[in-house]
N, C-alpha and C positions, 0 to 999 in steps of 0.2 A: 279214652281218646281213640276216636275211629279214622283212619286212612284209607285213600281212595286217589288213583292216578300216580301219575309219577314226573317227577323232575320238582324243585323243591321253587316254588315262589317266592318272588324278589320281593325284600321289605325297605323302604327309603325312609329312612330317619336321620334326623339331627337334631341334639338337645338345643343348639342354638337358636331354633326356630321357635322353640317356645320361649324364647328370651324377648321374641318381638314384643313392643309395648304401644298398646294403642291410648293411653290414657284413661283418665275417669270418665264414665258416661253410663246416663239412665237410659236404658233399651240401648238405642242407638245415637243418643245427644246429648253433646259434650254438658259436662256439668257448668252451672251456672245462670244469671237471672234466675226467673223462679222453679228452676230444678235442682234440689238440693242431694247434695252426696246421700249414696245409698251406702247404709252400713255393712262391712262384708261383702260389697258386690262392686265392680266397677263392670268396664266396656263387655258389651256380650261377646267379644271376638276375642278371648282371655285364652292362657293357652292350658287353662282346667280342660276342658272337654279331651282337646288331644292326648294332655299325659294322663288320663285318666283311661281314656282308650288303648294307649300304649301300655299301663299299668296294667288290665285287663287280658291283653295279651300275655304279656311275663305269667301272670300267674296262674292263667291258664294254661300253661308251658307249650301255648301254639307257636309263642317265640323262638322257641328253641326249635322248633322244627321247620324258619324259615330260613330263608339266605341275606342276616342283617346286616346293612352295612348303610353309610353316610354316603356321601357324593360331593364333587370340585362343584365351587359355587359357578350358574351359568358365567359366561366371559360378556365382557362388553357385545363382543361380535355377536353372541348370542341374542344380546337384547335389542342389538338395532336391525335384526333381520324383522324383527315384531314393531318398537319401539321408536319413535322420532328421536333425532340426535338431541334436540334441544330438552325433550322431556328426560332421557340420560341424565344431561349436565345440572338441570333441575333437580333432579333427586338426589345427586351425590350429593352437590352442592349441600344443601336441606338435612341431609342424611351426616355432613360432617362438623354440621353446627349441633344445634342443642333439637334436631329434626322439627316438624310441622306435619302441615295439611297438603298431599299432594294431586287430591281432587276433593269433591264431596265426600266425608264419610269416610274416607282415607288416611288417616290417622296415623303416625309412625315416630319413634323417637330415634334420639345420636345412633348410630350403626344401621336404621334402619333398611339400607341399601343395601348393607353387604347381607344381612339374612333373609331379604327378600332374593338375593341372587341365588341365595344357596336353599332354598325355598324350591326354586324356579330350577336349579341344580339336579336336585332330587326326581324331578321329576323330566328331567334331562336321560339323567342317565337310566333310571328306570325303561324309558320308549330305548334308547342305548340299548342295554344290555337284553331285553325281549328281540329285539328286533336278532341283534347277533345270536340267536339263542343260549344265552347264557341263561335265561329263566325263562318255563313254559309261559309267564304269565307274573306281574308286580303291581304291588300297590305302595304309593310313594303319598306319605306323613307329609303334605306341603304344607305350611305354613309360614309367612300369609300366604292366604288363598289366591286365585287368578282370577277368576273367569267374569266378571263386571270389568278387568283393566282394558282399557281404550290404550292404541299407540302414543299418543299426547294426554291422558291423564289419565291416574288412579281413579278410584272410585267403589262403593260399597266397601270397603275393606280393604282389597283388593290393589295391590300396590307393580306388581308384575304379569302378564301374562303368562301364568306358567303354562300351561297346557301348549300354548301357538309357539313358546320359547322351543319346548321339547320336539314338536312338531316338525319347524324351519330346523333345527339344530337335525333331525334325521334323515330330513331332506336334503340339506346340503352333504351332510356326511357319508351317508347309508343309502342314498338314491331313492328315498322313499317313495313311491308314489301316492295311491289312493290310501284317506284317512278317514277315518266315519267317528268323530267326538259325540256322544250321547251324555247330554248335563241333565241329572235328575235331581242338582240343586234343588230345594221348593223357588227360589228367586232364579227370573228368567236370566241364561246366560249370555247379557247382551253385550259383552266385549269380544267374545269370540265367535259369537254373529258376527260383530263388526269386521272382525277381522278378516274371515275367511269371506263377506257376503257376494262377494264377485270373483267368487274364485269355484271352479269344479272340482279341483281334485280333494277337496274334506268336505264332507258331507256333514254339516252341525245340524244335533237334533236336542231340543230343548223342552224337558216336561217341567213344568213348575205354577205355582198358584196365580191367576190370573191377575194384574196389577198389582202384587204384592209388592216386589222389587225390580227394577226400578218401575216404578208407576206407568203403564199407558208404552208399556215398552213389552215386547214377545205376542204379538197378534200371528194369530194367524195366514194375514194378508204376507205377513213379510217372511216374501220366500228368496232374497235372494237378486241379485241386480246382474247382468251382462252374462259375461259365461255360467255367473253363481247362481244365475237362476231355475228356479226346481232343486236347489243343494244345502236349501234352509228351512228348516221345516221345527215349529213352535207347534206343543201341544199345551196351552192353557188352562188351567184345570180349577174351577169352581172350589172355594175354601168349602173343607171340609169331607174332600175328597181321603179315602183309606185305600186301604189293601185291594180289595177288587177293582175302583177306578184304577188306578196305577198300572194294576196287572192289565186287563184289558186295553190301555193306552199303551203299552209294552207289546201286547200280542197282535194287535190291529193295528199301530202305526209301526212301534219303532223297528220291531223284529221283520215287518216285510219291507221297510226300505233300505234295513239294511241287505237283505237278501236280493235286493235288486240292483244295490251301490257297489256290494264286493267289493268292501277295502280289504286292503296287504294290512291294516292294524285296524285294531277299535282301541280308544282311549274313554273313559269312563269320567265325570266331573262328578265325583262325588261326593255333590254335600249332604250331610245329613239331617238336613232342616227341617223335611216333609215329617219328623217323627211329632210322635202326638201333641207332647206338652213343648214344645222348640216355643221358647219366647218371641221370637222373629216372625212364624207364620203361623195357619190354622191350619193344617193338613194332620191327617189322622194314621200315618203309618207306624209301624214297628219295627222291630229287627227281623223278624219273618218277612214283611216286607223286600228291607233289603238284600233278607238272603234267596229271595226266590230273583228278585229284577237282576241279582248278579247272578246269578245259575241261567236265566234266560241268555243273556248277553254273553256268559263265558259259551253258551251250548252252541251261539251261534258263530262264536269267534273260532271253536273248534271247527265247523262246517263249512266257514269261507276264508278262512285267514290263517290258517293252521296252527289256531290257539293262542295269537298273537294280542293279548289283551293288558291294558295298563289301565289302573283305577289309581287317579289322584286323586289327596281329599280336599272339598272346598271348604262349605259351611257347613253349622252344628252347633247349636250354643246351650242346650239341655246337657248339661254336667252329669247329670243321675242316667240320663240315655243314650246318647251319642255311644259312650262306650261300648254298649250292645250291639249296637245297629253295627258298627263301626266291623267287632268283630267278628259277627255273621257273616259281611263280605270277605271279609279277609279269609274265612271259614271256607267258604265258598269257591276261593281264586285256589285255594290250597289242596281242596278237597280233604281235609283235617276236618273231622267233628271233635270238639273238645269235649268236656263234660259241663260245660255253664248251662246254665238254666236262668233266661232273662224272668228275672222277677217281675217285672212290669208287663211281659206280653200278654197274659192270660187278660188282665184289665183291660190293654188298649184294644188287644179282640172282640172282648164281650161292650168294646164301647164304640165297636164301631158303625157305617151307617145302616138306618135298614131297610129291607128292600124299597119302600116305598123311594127314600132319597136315591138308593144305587139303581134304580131305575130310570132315575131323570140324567146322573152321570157320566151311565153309559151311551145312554143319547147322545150326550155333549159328544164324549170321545167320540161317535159314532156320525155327527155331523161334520168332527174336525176331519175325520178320514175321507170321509165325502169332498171334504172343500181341498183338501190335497191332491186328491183324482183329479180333479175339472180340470180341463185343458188350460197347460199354458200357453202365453200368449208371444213369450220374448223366444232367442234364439235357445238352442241347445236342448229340445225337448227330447229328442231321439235319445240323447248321452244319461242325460237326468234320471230324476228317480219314478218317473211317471213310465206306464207303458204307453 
């Protein structure tokens, strides 16, 4: 095990979180009519992938070289600086019966509120304690995930805002100002678009597969309404995109608008979806992958933020690989090399696209950075991320 840097990274877990239960369901739909139970497998948002990543950790003894600990589930007041009162009274409500559905796709049983708080906790106090310098830099275990939740509904999974919870929750406390969120979920992060889209001081950057999740939602055009315009920026990416598109949509959009946005933090949404075989999407990455997009993001969070970096996780539903992916980041925020050896990376390398296809890709990226340039047209052009 190899070390590199110093101050020891914050780790955000609680076993509670994997206790969440989304029900039975084929891919993403509930079981029943003519979708019959699948043996050995239920809802793809299971909490295998997390303890399995977590497991991973332990015995790779990177655990022990981080700074673990659980977190106060967020408070009421937390959720209504994000969350409408009536969608609150809604989910406890729901949450202290026998639970339900509290948008599309949003799935939750009895308690589901209270570990969706402490979910959304985690990843509270993680921005928390970075921010105070208690940790150069943390990654917080959320689950369930956030970043599809709308103020008035769930949706994808997704039953809290954690990321905008942690967000308000350091602004109000810590005076935060400028915040730059980068979701390289493969599914576009359209709730904390929504959230932030008229707003300057967070900067939301969004790479994920084009129409995958939610459908006909993360265009390019939408950058953002009033103040928030120029502050939203969607990099869409053709299925079947790997390692090289990723890295180049990383080095040509995301790493120069962060260097023109200058947040005091960057927060990271990190789902691990885009990895090869993810049942959810067709994206072709690995854990090399994500260990280079978080080496990027941390190099740059050293340069304008004075290291001040938090990766929460979102989605991941490949049980055999998440794990990997999972710990290369965390590898990475730590500067710890273990000694693991992803069995699976040599294959998804030698399976990935070839020049012929990463040639039309990088175009793509390469037309999306173009249409980010063009003048815009609403107020606030001077502040934004355009020069």
């Amino acid at each position: 095990m190899r070390e590199c840097g110093g101050g020891r990274t914050g780790f955000y877990h609680d076993e509670l979180c994997l206790w969440h239960s989304t029900g039975e369901a084929v891919l993403f739909l509930p079981v029943g009519g003519w979708l019959q139970p699948l043996a050995g497998a239920g809802h793809p948002e299971s909490p295998e992938s997390k303890r399995r990543l977590k497991s991973l950790l332990d015995v790779s003894g990177l655990t022990a070289r981080l700074a673990v600990s659980s977190a106060d589930p967020a408070t009421v007041d937390d959720l209504q600086r994000v969350h409408t009162d009536e969608y609150i009274r809604r989910f406890q409500a729901l949450s202290a019966g026998r639970g339900g559905e509290i948008g599309p796709e949003a799935l939750f049983s009895r308690g589901g509120f209270d570990i969706a708080s402490l979910s959304a906790g985690l990843a509270k106090q993680a921005v928390l304690d970075v921010l105070d310098g208690k940790h150069p830099n943390a990654f917080a275990l959320s689950r369930p995930p956030g970043h599809h939740c709308l103020p008035d509904t769930g949706m994808g999974f997704c039953l809290l805002a954690n990321i905008p919870i942690a967000i308000e929750a350091a602004k109000a406390s810590r005076g935060l100002g400028k915040v730059a969120v980068i979701d390289w979920d493969v599914h576009h992060g359209n709730g904390t678009q929504h959230i932030y889209y008229e707003r300057a001081d967070v900067l939301t950057i969004s790479l994920h597969q084009e129409n995958c999740f939610p459908v006909d939602s993360g265009a390019v055009t939408e950058r953002g309404d009033g103040p928030g315009r120029g502050f939203n920026i969607n990099v869409p990416l053709p299925p079947g995109s790997g390692h090289d598109t990723y890295l180049h949509a990383m080095r040509a959009i995301v790493i120069p608008a962060l260097e023109r946005f200058r947040p005091e933090l960057i927060v990271v949404a990190s789902g691990l979806d885009a990895n090869a075989v993810d049942p959810l999407a067709r994206q072709l990455l690995h854990a090399g992958s994500f260990r280079e997009m978080t080496r990027l993001v941390r190099q740059a969070a050293d340069g304008l933020c004075g290291g001040r970096l938090v990766v929460v996780h979102e989605g991941g539903y490949a049980e055999s690989t998440v794990p990997f992916c999972g710990l290369a980041v965390v590898e990475t925020l730590s500067g710890i090399r273990t000694d693991v050896v992803d069995p699976f990376e040599q294959t998804f390398i030698a399976q990935q696209p070839t020049a012929r296809v990463l040639e039309y890709q990088r175009a793509i990226v390469d037309d999306i950075a173009r249409a980010l340039h063009a003048p815009l047209t609403a107020t606030n052009r001077e502040d934004g991320i355009h020069p």
